[in-house]
C-alpha positions in Angstrom: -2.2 -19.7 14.0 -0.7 -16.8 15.6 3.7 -16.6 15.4 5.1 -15.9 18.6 7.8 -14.8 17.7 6.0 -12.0 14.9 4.1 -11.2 18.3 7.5 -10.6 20.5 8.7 -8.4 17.5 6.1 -6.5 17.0 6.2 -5.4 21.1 9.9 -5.0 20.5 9.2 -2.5 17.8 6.3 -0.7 19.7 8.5 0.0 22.4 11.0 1.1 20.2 9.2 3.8 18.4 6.9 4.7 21.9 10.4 5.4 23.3 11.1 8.0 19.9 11.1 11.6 20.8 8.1 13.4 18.5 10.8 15.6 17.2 12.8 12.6 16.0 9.7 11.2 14.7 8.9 14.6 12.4 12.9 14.9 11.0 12.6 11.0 10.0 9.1 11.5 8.4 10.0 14.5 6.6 13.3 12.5 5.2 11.5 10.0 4.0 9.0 12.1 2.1 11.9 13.9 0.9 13.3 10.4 -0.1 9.7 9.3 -2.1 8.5 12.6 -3.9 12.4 12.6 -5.3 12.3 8.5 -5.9 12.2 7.7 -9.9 9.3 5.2 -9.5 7.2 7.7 -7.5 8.3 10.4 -9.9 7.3 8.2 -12.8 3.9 6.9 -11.2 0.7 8.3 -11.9 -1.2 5.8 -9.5 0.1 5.5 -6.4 -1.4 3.2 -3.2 0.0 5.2 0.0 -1.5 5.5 3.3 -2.8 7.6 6.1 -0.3 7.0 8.9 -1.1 6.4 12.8 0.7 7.8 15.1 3.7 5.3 15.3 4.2 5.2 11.6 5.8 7.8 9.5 3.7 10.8 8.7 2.5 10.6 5.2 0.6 14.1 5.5 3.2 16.2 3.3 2.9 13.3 0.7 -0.7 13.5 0.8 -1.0 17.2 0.8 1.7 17.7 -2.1 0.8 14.7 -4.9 -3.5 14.5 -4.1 -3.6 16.8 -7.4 -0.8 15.8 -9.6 -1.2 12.3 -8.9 -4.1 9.7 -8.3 -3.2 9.1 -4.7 -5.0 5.7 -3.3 -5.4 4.6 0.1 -6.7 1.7 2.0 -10.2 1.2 3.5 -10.6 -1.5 5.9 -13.8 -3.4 4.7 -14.6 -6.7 6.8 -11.1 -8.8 6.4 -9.7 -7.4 3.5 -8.8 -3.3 2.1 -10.9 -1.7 -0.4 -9.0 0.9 -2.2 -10.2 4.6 -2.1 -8.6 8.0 -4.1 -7.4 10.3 -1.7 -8.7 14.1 -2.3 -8.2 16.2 0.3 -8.4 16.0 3.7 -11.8 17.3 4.1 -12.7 13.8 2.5 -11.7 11.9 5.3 -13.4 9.7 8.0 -11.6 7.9 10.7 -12.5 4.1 10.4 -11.6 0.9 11.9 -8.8 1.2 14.0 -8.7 4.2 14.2 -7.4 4.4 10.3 -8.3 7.8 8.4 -9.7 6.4 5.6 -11.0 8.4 2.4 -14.8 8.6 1.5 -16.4 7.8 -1.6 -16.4 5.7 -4.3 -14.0 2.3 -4.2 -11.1 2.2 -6.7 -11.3 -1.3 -8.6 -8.6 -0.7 -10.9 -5.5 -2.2 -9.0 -3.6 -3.5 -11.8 -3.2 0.4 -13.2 -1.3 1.0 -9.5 2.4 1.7 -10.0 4.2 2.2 -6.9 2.7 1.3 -3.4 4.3 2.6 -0.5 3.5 0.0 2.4 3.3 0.7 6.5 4.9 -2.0 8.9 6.0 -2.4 12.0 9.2 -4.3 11.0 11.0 -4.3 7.9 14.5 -6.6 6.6 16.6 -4.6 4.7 15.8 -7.1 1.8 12.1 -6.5 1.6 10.8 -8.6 4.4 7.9 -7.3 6.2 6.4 -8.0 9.6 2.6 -5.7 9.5 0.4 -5.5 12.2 -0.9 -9.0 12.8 -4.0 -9.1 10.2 -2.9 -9.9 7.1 -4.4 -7.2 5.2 -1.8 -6.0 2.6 -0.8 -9.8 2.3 -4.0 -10.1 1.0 -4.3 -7.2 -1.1 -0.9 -8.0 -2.2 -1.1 -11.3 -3.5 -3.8 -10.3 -5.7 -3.1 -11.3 -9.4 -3.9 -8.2 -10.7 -1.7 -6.0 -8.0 1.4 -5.3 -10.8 3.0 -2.3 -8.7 6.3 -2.2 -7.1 6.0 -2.2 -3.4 8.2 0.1 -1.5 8.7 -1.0 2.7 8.2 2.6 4.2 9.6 2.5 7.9 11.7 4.7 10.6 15.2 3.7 10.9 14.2 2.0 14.3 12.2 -1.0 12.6 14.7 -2.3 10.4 15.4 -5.7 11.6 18.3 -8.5 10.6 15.8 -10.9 10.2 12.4 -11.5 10.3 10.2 -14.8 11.0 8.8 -15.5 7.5 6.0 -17.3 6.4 4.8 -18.5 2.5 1.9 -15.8 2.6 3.7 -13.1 3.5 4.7 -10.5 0.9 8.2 -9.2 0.5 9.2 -5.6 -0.8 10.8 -4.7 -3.8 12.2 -2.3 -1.9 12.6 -0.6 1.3 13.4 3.1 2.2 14.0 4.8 6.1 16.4 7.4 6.9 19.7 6.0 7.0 
């Protein structure tokens, strides 16, 4: 059953980040991809679960275009209820799928237990690792699966971090969480 007050939140934080100026959206996204390419986990990762951002989420396109070489760069594919993992090439390997979601073409990635680092979208985050996401469940569910090892790392603008956040016992909390302080 639905939370009303994850729904409240998540207009809150809409509003908040509709009301960013695109400028101020570009100097937070480039901090923070200043912030993971120079992170010691990313740095030490060779299999990385990022994603390709919407336009209210931090741009992830310097990460994508700088690391799809030196590192196996996966990102999620929306397949019926849950996300299917895909390697990231290039951007000419790219279809926009449910929701609007670039998504990466070609064969699914099985191996999740070989992820290291994931660096996870959400449209609230607590400074200690709480997560509010869009309302589907998705990463919780990807999350919570046995095999998923890899530290998770909240990825955010400074305008989502929240005191506190309604929590409930499937819902997946951050090792960490970065945004431009």
């Amino acid at each position: 059953m639905p939370h009303p007050e994850k729904a409240q939140l998540r207009k809150l934080i809409k509003q908040r980040i509709s009301l960013l100026p695109e400028e101020e959206k570009e100097k937070q996204s480039l901090l923070l991809c200043r912030q993971i390419a120079e992170h010691p986990r990313f740095v030490a990762s060779d299999v990385v679960l990022l994603y390709a951002s919407l336009p209210d989420e931090p741009d992830t396109t310097t990460l994508l275009r700088d690391f799809a070489q030196s590192k196996t760069i996966l990102l999620p594919v929306v397949q019926d209820n849950d996300i299917i993992l895909r390697r990231f090439k290039d951007f000419s390997h790219i279809e926009t799928g449910r929701f609007g979601i670039n998504e990466p073409t070609g064969l699914e990635y099985k191996d999740i237990s070989h992820i290291q680092l994931a660096i996870i979208p959400g449209r609230a985050f607590t400074k200690d690792g709480y997560r509010l996401g869009r309302g589907g469940g998705y990463y919780d569910r990807l999350l919570s699966h046995p095999d998923f090892k890899a530290f998770k790392i909240g990825y955010c603008f400074k305008q989502q971090i929240v005191p506190t956040l309604p929590v409930e016992p499937h819902d997946i909390q951050m090792q960490e969480v970065i945004f431009p302080n």
